[in-house]
N, C-alpha and C positions, 0 to 999 in steps of 0.2 A: 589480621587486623579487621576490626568490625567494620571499618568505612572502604576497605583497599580496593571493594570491583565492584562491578555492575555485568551481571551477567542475562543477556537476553539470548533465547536460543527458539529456535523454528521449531515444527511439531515433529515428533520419530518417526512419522510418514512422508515427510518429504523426499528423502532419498529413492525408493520405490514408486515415489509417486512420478517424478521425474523419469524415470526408467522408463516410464510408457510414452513417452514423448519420443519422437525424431528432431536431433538439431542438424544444420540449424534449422530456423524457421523463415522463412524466407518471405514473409508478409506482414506486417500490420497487423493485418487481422488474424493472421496463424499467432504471432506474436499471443496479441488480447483471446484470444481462447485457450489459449494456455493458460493467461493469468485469469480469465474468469473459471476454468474448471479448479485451479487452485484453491481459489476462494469458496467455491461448492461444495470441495473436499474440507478444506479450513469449518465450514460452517456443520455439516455432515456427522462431521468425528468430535466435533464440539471442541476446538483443541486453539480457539476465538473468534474475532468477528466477521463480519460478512466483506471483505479485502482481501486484495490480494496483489502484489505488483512484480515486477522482476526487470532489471537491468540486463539489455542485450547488448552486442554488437551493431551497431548500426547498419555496414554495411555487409558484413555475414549473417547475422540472425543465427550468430551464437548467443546460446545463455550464457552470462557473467554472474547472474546472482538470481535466486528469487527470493522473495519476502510474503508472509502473509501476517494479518493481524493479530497480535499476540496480548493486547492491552490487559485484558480480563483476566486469562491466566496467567503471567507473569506479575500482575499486580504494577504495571507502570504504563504510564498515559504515554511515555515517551514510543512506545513498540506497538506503533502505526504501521501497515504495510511497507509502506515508500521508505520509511527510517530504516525499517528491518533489510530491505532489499541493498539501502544505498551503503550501510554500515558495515554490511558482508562486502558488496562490492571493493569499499574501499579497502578493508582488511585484503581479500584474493587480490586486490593487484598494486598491495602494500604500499598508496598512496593515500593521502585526503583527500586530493584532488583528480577527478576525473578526468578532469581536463587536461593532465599534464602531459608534456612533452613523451612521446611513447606509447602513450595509451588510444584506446582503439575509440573512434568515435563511440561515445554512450548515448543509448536513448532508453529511457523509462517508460513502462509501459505497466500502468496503472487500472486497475479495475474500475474505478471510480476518483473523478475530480478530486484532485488534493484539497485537502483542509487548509484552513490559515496554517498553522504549523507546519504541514509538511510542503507545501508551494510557496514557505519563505524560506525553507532549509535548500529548495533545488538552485537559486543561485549561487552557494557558497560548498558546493557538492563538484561543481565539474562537468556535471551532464549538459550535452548539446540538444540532445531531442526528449521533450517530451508526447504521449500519446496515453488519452486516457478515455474510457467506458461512458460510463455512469454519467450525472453531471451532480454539481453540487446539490439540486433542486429533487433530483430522485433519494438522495442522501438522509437530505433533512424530510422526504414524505415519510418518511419509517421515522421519526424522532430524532437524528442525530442532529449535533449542535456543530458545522464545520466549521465555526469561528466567524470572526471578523473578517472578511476579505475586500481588498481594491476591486472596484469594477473593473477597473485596467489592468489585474492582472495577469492578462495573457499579453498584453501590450510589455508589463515590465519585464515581463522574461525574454520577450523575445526583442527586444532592445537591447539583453545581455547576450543576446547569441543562441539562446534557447528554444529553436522550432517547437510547436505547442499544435498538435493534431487531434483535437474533439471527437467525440462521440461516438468513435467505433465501436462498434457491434454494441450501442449505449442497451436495445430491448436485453439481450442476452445479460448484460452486466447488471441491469434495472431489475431482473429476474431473482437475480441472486440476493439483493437487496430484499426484496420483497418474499423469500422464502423464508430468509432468515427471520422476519417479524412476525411470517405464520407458524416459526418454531418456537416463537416466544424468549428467542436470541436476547442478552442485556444489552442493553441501549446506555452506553456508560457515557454520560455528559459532564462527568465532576459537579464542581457544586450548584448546576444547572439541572441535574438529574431530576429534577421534580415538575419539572415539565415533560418529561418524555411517555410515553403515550406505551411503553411496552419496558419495565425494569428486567424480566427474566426471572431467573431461579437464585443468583446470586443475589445479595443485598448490596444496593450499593453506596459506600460514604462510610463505612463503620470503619473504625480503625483501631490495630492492636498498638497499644500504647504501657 
């Protein structure tokens, strides 16, 4: 049936690329160098954007899931790192909710500041901790357009339960941002895209109709 799925799927280097890792990881910041060499690699092999996140275990620093930015090549604005990472998670431990009864404290651990869209999906996700890179302001210095956001949004998350840990290892993750605009990476903004300071090789906004 022409409408029956939606298929988003990670890059064919993922699996090996994980194999050089030791779990768990047992920090924070072991945690976010994981998820910023993801993003290095993600950007590297050209296989999307300069992101990258992945769902641990809170208090083992087991990997549950990682994600990296798929938006470009799968052709859908929805396959943001954070989405990618939390939508595997919840398929491996066959709930919606992270939160539910049985499941292992989660915490997301993000290369860079969620966007409007993906830090309005983490309250109806499950996860207890968040821990991100980047900041929103390193984000938009390369072109990207991270939406609409509350000033308070580190306050509404964490009024729902959501521990919210800034700026770890933010140079390193700010790095990765800024290679990818000296590779001339696309800067995909939808129909914003005419402000962005770097479009890439791909054209973007044209549609097969």
């Amino acid at each position: 049936m022409k409408y029956s799925s939606l298929i988003l799927t990670l890059p064919v280097w993922m699996e090996t690329f994980i194999e050089r890792f030791t779990f768990p990881l047992p920090t924070v910041e072991a945690r976010m160098r994981f998820v910023i060499a993801m993003a290095l690699e993600n950007i590297r092999r050209k296989t999307g954007g300069p992101f990258a996140a992945a769902l641990f275990d809170a208090a083992s620093g087991d990997l549950i899931a990682p994600g990296v930015n798929r938006v470009v090549p799968l052709n859908c604005s929805l396959a943001h790192a954070e989405m990618m990472a939390l939508g595997l998670a919840q398929q491996h431990l066959d709930t919606f909710n992270l939160g539910a009864q049985g499941c292992p404290e989660v915490e997301l651990v993000t290369s860079a500041e969620p966007c409007a869209m993906c830090s309005g999906a983490l309250p109806w996700s499950g996860i207890r901790k968040l821990v991100f890179g980047a900041t929103d302001a390193d984000a938009r210095a390369i072109g990207f357009d991270e939406g609409a956001k509350m000033t308070t949004w580190v306050d509404a998350l964490e009024q729902r339960g959501i521990a919210v840990t800034a700026e770890v290892c933010r140079k390193e993750a700010g790095e990765v941002l800024r290679e990818y605009a000296q590779r001339h990476g696309v800067i995909y903004n939808g129909r914003v895209e005419e402000k962005s300071p770097n479009r890439g090789d791909k054209p973007e906004g044209s549609c097969r109709t």
